[in-house]
BAKESE-667640 format. One record per atom (N, C-alpha, C): residue number from 1; residue in one letter; atom name; x, y, z. Coordinates in steps of 0.05 Angstrom, whole numbers, plus 32768, in hexadecimal, padded with zeros to 4 digits. Layout:
<sites>
SITE   pos   code   site      u      v      w
SITE   NUM      A     CA      X      Y      Z
...
</sites>
This chain:
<sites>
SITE   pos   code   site      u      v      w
SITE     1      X      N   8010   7FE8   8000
SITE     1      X     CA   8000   8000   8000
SITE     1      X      C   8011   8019   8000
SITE     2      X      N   801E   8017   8012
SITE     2      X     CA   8036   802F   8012
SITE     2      X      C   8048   802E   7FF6
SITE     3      X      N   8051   8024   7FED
SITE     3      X     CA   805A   8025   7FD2
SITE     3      X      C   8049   8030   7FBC
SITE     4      X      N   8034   8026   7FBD
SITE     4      X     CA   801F   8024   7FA4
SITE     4      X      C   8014   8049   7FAA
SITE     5      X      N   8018   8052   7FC4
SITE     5      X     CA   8004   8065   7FC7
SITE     5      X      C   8022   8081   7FC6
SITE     6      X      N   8032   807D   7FCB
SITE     6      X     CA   8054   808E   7FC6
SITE     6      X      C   804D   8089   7FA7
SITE     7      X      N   8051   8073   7F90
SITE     7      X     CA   8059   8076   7F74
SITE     7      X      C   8041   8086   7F73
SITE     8      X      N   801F   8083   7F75
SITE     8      X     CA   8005   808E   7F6B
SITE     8      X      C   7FFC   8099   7F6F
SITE     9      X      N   7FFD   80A4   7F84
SITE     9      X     CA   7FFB   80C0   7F99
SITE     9      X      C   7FD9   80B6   7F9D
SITE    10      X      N   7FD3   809C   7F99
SITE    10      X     CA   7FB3   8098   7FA3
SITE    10      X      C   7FB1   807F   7FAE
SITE    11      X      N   7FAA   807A   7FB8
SITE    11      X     CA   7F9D   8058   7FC4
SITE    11      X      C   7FA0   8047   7FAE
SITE    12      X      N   7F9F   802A   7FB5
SITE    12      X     CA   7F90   801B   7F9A
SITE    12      X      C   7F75   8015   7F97
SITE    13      X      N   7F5F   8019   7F8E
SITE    13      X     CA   7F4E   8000   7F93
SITE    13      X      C   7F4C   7FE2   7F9F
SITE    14      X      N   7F3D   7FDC   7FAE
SITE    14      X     CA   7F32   7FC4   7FAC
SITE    14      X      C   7F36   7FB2   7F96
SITE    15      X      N   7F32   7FB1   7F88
SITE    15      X     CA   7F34   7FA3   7F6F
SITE    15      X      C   7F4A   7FA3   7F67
SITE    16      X      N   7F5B   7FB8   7F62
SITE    16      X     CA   7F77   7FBB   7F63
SITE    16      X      C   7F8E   7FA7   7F76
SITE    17      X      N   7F85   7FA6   7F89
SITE    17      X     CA   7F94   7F9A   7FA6
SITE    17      X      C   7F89   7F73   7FA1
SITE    18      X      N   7F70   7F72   7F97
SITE    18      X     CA   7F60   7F57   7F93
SITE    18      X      C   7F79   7F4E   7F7A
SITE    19      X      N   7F79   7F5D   7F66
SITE    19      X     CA   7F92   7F54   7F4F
SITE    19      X      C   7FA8   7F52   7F55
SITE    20      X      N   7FB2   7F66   7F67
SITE    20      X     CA   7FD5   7F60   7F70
SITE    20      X      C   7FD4   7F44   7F82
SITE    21      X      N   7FC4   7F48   7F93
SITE    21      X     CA   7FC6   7F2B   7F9A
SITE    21      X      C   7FB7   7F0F   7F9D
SITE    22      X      N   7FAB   7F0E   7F77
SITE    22      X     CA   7F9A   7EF8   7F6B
SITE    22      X      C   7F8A   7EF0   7F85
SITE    23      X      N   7F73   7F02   7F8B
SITE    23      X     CA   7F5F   7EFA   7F93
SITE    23      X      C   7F40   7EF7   7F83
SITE    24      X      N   7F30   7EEA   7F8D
SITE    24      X     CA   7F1B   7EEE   7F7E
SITE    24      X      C   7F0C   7EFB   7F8C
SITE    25      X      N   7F0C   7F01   7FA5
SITE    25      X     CA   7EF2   7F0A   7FBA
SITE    25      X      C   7F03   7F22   7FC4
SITE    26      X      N   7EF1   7F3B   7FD0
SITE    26      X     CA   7EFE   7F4B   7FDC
SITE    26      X      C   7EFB   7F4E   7FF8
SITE    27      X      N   7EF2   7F39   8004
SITE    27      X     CA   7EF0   7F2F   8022
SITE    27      X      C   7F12   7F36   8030
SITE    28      X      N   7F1E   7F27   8027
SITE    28      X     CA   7F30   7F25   802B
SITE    28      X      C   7F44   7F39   8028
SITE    29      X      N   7F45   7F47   8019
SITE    29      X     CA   7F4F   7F6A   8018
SITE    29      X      C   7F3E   7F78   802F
SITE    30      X      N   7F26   7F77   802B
SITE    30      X     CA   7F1A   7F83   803D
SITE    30      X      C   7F23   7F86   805E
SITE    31      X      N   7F27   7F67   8068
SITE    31      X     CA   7F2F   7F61   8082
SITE    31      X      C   7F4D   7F67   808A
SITE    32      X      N   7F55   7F65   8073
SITE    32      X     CA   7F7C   7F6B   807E
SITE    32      X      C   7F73   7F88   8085
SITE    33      X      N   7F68   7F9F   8071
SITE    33      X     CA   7F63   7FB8   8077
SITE    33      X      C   7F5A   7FBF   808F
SITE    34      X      N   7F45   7FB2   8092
SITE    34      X     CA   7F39   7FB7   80B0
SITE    34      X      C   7F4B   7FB0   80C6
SITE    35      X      N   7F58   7F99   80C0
SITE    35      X     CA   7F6B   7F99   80D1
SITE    35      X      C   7F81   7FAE   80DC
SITE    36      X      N   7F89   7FB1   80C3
SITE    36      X     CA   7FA4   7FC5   80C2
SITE    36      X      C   7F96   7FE7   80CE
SITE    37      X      N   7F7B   7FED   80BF
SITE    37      X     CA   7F6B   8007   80CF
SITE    37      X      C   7F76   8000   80F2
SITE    38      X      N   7F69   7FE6   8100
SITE    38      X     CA   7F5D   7FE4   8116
SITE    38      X      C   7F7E   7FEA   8131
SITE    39      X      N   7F91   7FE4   811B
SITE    39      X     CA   7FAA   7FEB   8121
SITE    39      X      C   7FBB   8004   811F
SITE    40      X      N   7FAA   800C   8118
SITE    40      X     CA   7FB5   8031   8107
SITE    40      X      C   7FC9   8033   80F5
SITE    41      X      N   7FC8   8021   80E5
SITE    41      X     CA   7FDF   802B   80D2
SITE    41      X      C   7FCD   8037   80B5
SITE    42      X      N   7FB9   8031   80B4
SITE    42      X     CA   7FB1   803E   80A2
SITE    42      X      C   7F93   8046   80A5
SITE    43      X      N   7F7E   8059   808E
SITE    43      X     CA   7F66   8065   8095
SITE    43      X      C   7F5E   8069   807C
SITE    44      X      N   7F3D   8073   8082
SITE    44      X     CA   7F36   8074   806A
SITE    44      X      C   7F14   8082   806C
SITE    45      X      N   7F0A   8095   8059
SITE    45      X     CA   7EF2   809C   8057
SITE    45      X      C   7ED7   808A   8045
SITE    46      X      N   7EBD   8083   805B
SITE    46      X     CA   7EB5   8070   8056
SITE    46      X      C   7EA9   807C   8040
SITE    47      X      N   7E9F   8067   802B
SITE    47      X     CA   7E8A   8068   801E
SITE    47      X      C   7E9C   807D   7FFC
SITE    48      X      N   7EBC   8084   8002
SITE    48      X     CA   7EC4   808E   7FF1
SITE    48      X      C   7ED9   8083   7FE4
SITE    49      X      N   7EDF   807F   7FCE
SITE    49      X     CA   7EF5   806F   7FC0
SITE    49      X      C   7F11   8077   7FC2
SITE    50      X      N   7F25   8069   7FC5
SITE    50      X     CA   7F41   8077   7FC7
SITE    50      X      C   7F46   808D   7FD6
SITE    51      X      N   7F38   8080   7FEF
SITE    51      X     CA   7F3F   8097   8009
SITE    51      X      C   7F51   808B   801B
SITE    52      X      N   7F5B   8076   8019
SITE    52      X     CA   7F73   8062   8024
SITE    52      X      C   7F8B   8075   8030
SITE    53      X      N   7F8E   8072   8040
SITE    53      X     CA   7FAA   8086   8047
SITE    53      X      C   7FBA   807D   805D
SITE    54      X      N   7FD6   807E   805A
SITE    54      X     CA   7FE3   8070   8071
SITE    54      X      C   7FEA   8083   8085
SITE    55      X      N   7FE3   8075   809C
SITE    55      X     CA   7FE9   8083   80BC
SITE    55      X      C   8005   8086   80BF
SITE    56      X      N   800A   806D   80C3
SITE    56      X     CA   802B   806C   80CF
SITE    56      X      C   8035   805F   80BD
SITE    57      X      N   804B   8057   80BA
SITE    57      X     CA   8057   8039   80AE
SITE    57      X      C   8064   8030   80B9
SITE    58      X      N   8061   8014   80BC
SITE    58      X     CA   8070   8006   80C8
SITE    58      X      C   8090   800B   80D2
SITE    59      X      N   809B   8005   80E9
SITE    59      X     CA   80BF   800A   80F3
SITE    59      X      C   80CB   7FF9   80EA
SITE    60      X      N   80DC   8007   80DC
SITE    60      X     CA   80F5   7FF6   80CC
SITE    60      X      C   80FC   7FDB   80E9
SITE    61      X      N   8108   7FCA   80D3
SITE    61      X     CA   8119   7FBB   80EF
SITE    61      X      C   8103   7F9E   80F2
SITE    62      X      N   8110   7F90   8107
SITE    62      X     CA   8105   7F76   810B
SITE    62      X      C   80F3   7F72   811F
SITE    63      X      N   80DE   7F71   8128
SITE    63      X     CA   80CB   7F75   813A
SITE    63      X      C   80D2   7F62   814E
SITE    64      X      N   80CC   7F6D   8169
SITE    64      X     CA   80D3   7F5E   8180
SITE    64      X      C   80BA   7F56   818E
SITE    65      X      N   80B5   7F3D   818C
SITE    65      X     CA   809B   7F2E   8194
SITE    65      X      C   8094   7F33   81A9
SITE    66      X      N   80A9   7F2B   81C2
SITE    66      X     CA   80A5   7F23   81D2
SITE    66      X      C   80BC   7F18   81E8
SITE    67      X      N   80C2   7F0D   81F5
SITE    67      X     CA   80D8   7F02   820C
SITE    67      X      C   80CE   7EE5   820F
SITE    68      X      N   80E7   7EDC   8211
SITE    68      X     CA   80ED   7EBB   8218
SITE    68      X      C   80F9   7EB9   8232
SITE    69      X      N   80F9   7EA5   8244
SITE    69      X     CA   8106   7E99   825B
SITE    69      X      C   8122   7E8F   824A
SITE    70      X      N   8139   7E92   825A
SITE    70      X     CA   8159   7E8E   824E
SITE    70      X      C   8151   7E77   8248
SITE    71      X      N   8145   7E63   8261
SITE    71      X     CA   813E   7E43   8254
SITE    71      X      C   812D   7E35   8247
SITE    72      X      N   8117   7E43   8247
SITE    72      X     CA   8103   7E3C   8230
SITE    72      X      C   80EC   7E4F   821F
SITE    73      X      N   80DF   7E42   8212
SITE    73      X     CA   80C4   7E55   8210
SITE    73      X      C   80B3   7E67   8226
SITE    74      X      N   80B8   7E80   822D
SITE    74      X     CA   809E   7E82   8243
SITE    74      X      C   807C   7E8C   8236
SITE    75      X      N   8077   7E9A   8223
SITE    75      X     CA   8064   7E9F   820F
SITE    75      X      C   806F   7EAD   81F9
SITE    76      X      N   8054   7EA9   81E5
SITE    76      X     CA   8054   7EB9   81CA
SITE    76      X      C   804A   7EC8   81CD
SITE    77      X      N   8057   7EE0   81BF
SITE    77      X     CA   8048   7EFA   81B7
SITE    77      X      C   803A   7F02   819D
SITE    78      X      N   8028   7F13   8194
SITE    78      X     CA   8020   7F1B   817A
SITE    78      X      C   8021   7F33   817A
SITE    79      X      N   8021   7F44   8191
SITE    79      X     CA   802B   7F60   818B
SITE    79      X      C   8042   7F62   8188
SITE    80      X      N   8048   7F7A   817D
SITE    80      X     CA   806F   7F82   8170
SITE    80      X      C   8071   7F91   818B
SITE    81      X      N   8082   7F90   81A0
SITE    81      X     CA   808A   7FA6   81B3
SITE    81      X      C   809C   7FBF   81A6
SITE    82      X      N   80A7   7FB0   819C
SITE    82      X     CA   80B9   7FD4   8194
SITE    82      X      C   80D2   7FB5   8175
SITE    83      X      N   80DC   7FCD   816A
SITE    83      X     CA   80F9   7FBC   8150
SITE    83      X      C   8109   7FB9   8152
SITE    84      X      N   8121   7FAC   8153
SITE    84      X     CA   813A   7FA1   814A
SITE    84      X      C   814A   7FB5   8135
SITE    85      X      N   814B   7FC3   8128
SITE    85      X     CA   8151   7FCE   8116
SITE    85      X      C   816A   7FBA   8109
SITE    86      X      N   816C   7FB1   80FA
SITE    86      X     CA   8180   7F9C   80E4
SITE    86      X      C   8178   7FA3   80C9
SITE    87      X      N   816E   7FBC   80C4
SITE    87      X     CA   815C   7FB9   80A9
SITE    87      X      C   8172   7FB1   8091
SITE    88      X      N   8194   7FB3   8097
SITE    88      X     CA   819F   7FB8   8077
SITE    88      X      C   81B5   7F91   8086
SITE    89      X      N   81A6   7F8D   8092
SITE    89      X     CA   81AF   7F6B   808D
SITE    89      X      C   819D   7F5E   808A
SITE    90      X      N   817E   7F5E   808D
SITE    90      X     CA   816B   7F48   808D
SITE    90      X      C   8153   7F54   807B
SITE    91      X      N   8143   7F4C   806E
SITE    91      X     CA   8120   7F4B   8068
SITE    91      X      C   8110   7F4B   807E
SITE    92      X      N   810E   7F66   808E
SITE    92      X     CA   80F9   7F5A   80AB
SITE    92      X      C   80EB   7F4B   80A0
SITE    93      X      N   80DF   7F4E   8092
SITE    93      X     CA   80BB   7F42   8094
SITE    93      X      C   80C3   7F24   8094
SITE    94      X      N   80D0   7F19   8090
SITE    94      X     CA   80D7   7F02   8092
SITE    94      X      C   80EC   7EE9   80B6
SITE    95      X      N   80EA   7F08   80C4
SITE    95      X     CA   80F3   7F0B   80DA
SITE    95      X      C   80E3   7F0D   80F6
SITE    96      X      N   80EB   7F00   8111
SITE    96      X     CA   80DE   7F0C   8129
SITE    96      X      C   80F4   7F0B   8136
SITE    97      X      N   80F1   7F19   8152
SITE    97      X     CA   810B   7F1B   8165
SITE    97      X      C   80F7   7F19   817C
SITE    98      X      N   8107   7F06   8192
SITE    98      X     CA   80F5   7F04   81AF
SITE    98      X      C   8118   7F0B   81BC
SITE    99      X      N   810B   7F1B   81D5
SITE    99      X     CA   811D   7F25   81E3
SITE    99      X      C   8125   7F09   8206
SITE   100      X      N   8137   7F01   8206
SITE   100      X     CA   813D   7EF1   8216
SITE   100      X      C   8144   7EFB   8233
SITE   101      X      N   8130   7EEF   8244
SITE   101      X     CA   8138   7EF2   8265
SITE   101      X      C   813F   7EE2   8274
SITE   102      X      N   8154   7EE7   8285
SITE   102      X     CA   8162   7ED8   8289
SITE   102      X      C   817D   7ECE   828A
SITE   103      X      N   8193   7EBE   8297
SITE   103      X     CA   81AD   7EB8   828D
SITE   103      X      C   81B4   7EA5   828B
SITE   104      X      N   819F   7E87   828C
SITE   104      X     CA   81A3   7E76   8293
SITE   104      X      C   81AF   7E61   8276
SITE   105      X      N   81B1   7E77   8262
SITE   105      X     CA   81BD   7E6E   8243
SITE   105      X      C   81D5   7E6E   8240
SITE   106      X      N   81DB   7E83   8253
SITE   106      X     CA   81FD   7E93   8258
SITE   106      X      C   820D   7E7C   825D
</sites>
C-alpha cells in the first residue's frame, strides 16, 4: 500500500489489491484492511473511493515478540513490543526477535 500510494499519489482500489494478489472475493482485502485500520496504520472515508491513507508505517528493523526464560519457552507473543533494527543485514518480514531472561544459557 505504501508503495503503490508514494508511485500514485492515490490508493488502489479494491479490485486493484484483489489482482495483485489473485483473489477472487474481496472479503479478504476487506479484512486485512480492517485489520490494519483497527491497528492504526492506516484510514479511510466511508462510502468514498480511494480515500485509503497511511497513518504510520511500519519500524524499520526486526520486531521483538516477546521474552523467553534463558531455559525454555515461557510464552508467545503477537504484539511487536518495540524493533531490532538490522534492516541492511536481514528481510524483517521474514524475521522475529524474543528478548531472553535470564542467565541460565550463560
Amino acid at each position: 500500500l505504501v508503495e503503490y500510494i508514494n508511485t500514485n499519489r492515490h490508493a488502489p482500489s479494491i479490485r486493484q489489491m484483489m489482482r495483485a494478489m489473485k483473489l477472487k472475493s474481496p472479503a479478504p482485502i476487506q479484512s486485512r484492511l480492517e485489520r490494519l485500520r483497527n491497528k492504526g496504520y492506516i484510514d479511510w472515508t466511508e462510502g468514498k473511493a480511494r480515500t485509503l491513507r497511511i497513518l504510520k508505517e511500519k519500524d524499520p528493523g526486526i520486531p521483538i515478540l516477546g521474552a523467553i526464560a534463558a531455559g525454555g519457552l515461557v510464552e508467545t507473543f503477537n504484539d511487536v513490543e518495540e524493533t531490532l533494527n538490522l534492516i541492511n543485514m536481514f528481510d524483517s518480514s521474514k524475521y522475529y526477535a524474543l528478548r531472553v531472561i535470564g542467565d541460565s544459557m550463560i
